[in-house]
C-alpha positions as CSV (number, residue, x, y, z in Angstrom):
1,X,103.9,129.4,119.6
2,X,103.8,126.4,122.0
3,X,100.2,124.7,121.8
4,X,98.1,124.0,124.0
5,X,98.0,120.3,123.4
6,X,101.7,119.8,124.2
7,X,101.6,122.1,127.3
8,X,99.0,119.5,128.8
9,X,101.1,116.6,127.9
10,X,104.3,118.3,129.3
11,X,102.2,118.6,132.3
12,X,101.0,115.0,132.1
13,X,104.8,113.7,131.5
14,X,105.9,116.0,134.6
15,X,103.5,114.9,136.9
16,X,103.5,111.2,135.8
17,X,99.9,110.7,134.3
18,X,100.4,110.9,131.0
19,X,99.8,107.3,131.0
20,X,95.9,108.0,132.5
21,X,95.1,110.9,130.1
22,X,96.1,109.2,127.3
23,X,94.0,105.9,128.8
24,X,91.1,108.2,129.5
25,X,91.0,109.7,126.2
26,X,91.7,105.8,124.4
27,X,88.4,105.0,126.5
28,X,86.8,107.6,124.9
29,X,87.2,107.2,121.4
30,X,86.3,103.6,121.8
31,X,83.3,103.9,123.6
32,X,81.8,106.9,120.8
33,X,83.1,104.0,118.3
34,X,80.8,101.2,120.2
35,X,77.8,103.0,120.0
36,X,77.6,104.1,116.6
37,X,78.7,100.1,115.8
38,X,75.7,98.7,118.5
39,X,73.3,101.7,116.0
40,X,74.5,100.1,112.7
41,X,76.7,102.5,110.5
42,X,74.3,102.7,107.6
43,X,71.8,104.6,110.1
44,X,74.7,107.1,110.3
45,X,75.1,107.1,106.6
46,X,72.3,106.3,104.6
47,X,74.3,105.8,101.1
48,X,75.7,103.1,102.6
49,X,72.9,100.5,102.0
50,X,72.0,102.1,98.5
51,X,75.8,100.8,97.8
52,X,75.3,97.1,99.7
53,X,72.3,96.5,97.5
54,X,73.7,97.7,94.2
55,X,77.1,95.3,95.4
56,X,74.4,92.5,96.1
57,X,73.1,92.8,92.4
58,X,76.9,92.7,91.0
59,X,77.4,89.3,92.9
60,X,74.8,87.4,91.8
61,X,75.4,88.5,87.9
62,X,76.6,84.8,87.1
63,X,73.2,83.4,87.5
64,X,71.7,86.3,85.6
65,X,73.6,86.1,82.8
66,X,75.3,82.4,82.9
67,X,78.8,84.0,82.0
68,X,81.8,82.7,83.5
69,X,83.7,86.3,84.4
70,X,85.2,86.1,87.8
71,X,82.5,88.4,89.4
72,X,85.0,88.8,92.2
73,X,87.4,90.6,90.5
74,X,85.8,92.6,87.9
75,X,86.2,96.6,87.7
76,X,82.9,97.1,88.6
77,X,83.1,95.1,91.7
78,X,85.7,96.5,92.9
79,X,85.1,100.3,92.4
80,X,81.8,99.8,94.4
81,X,83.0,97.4,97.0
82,X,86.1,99.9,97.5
83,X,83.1,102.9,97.6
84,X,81.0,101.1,100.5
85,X,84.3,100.1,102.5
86,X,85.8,103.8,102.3
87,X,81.6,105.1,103.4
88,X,82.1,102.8,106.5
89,X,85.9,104.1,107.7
90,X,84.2,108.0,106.7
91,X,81.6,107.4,109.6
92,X,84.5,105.7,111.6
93,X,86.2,109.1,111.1
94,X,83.7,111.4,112.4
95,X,83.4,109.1,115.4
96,X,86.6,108.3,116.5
97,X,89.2,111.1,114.1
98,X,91.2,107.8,112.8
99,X,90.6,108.8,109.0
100,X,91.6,105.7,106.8
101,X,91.7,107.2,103.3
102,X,93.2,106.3,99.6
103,X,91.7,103.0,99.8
104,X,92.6,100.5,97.5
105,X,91.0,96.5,97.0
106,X,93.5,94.1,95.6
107,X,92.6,91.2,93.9
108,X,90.0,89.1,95.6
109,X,91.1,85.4,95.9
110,X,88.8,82.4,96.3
111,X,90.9,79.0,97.0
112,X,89.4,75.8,97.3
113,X,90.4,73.9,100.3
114,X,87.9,70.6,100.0
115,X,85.6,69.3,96.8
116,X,82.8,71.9,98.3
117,X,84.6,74.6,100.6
118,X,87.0,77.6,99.6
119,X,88.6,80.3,101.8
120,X,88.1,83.9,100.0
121,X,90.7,86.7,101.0
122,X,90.0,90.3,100.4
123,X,93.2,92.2,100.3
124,X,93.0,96.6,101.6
125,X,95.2,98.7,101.3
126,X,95.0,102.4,102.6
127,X,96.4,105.4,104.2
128,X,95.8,106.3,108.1
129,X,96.3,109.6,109.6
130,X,95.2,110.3,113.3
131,X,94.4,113.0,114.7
132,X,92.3,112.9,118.6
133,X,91.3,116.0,120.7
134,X,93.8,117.6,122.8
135,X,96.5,115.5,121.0
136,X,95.8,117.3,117.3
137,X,97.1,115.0,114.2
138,X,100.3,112.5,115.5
139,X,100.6,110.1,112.9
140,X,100.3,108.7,109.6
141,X,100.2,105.2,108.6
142,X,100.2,102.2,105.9
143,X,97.8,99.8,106.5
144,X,97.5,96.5,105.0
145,X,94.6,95.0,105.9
146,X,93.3,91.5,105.2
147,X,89.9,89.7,105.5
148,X,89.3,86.0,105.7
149,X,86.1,84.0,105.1
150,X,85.5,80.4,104.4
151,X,82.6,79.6,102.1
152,X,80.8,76.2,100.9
153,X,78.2,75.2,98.9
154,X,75.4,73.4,100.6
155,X,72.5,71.6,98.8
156,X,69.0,71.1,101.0
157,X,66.3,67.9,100.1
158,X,65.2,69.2,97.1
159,X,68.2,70.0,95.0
160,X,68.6,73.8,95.6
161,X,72.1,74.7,96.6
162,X,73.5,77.8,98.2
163,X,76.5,79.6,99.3
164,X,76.9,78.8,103.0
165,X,79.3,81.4,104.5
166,X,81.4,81.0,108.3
167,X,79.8,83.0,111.4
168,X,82.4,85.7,111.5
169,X,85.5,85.1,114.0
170,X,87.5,87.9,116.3
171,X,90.6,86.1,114.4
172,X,89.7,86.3,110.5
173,X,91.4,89.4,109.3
174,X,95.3,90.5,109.9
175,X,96.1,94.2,110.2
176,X,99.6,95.0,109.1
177,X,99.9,99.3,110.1
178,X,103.4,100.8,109.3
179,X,104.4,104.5,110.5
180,X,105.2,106.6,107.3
181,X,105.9,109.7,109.9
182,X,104.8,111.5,112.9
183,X,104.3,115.3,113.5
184,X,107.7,117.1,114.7
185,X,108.1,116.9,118.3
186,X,105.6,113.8,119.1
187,X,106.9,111.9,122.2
188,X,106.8,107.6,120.8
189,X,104.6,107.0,123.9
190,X,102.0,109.4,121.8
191,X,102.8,107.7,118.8
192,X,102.8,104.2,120.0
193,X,99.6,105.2,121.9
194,X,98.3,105.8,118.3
195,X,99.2,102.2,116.6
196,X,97.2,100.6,119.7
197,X,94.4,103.0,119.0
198,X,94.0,102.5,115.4
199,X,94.4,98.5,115.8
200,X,91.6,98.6,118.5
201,X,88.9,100.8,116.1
202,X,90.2,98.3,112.9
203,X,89.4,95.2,115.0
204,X,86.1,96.6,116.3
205,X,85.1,98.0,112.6
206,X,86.2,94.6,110.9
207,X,84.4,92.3,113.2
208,X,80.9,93.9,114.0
209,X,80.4,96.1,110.5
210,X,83.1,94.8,107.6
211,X,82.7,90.9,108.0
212,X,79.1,91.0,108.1
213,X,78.3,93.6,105.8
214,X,80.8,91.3,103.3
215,X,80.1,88.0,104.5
216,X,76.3,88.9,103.2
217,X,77.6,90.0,99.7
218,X,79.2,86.4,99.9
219,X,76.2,84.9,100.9
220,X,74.6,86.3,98.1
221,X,77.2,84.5,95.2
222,X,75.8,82.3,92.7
223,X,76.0,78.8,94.0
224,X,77.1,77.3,90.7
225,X,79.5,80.1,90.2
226,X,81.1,78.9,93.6
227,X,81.1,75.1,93.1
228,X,82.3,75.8,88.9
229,X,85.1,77.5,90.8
230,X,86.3,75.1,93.7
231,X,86.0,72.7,90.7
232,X,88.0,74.2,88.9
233,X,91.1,74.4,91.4
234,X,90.5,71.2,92.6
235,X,91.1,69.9,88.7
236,X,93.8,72.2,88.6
237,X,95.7,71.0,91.9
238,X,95.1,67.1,90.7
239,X,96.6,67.9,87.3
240,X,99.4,69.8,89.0
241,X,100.4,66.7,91.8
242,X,99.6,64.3,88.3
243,X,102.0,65.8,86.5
244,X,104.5,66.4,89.4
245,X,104.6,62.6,89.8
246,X,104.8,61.7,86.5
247,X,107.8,63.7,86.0
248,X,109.5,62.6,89.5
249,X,108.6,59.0,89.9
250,X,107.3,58.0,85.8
251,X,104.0,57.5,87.0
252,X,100.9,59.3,88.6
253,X,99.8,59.8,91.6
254,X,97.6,57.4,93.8
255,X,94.7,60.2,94.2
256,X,94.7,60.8,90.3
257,X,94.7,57.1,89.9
258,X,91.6,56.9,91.9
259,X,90.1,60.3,90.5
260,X,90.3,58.4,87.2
């Protein structure tokens, strides 16, 4: 039986404005998106703050219990930070119909680029399947999705330091989407109409709910934990260009000379 949704487009293709309905209903989608992002998603969902707080406990366990585990990366951490993330893309879903399931964190890396600063990537992986009114399901996707932060550790005038974390940027994630297939007779203009679609809602979602929701988690790290890290690497990276130029030129290097 030939549906109803591909009879319109036909139409559309015939008549040379496929290119507005498909604008119009772009529009759409985005402007629902908008103002459940200017109402906060955790209105919309309510578990989503009893998860924030509960990850807001886990990242400050260094202080509490002056063990050296990389809080970033343990199970724990993961599972729930995995749990909120998926709890935001399910509200995006019911907004918008971009569902973003089987959502996997990767190892979260923290790299120190000065004595007191480190940039922290957090690595997503997950599945993307679109389906839009009128249009019905088009297209699946792999998305690979990336968020940048730089931290620092700031002390004030009497000693207390703190994890200082960068006002968040339209340019500090990368979205990698790749199509794993597309329902049978799909026009590409649908499909690439898609990929622009689901880039828009992931740049919208990532700059006004992911990066702060996460850059307050961050915010929330154990200042020593931070600094005993950049230390770390920074020890690491010295003994690293030490050795380099020991074994190269038979003697050290100038900055390890002076370190000393």
């Amino acid at each position: 039986m030939f549906q109803l949704w591909k009879l319109v487009l036909l139409c559309g293709l015939l008549a040379g404005t496929s290119a507005s309905l498909l604008d119009n209903l772009g529009k759409d989608v985005l402007r629902k998106l908008k103002t459940g992002l200017e109402k906060g998603l955790d209105n919309l969902d309510r578990t989503l703050q009893t998860i924030f707080q509960q990850l807001k406990t886990d990242f400050r366990l260094p202080q509490e219990s002056n063990t050296s585990e990389d809080i970033l990366n343990t199970e724990e951490t993961k599972n729930l930070l995995e749990e909120f993330i998926s709890g935001i893309f399910q509200v995006v879903y019911r907004l918008t119909g971009v569902k973003i399931s089987d959502l996997h964190i990767l190892d979260l890396t923290l790299e120190a680029t000065s004595e007191s600063s480190a940039d922290v990537e957090i690595p997503i992986t997950a599945h993307i399947n679109v389906k839009l009114p009128v249009l019905g399901e088009i297209v699946d996707l792999a998305l690979n999705l990336v968020l940048q932060f730089s931290v620092s550790v700031e002390t004030d005038e009497t000693g207390v330091s703190q994890v200082v974390v960068e006002e968040c940027r339209n340019n500090q994630h990368s979205i990698s989407l790749t199509v794993l297939g597309r329902r049978i007779g799909v026009l590409r203009e649908f499909v690439d109409f898609a990929v622009n679609l689901v880039n828009e809602v992931l740049s919208l979602v990532t700059h006004y709910e992911l990066c702060p929701e996460v850059r307050g988690l961050l915010e929330s790290l154990d200042a020593e934990y931070v600094k005993n890290r950049i230390a770390f690497q920074c020890w690491r990276l010295k003994t690293a260009t030490d050795v380099f130029f020991q074994v190269n030129f038979g003697k050290p290097s100038r900055d390890s000379e002076e370190y000393r």
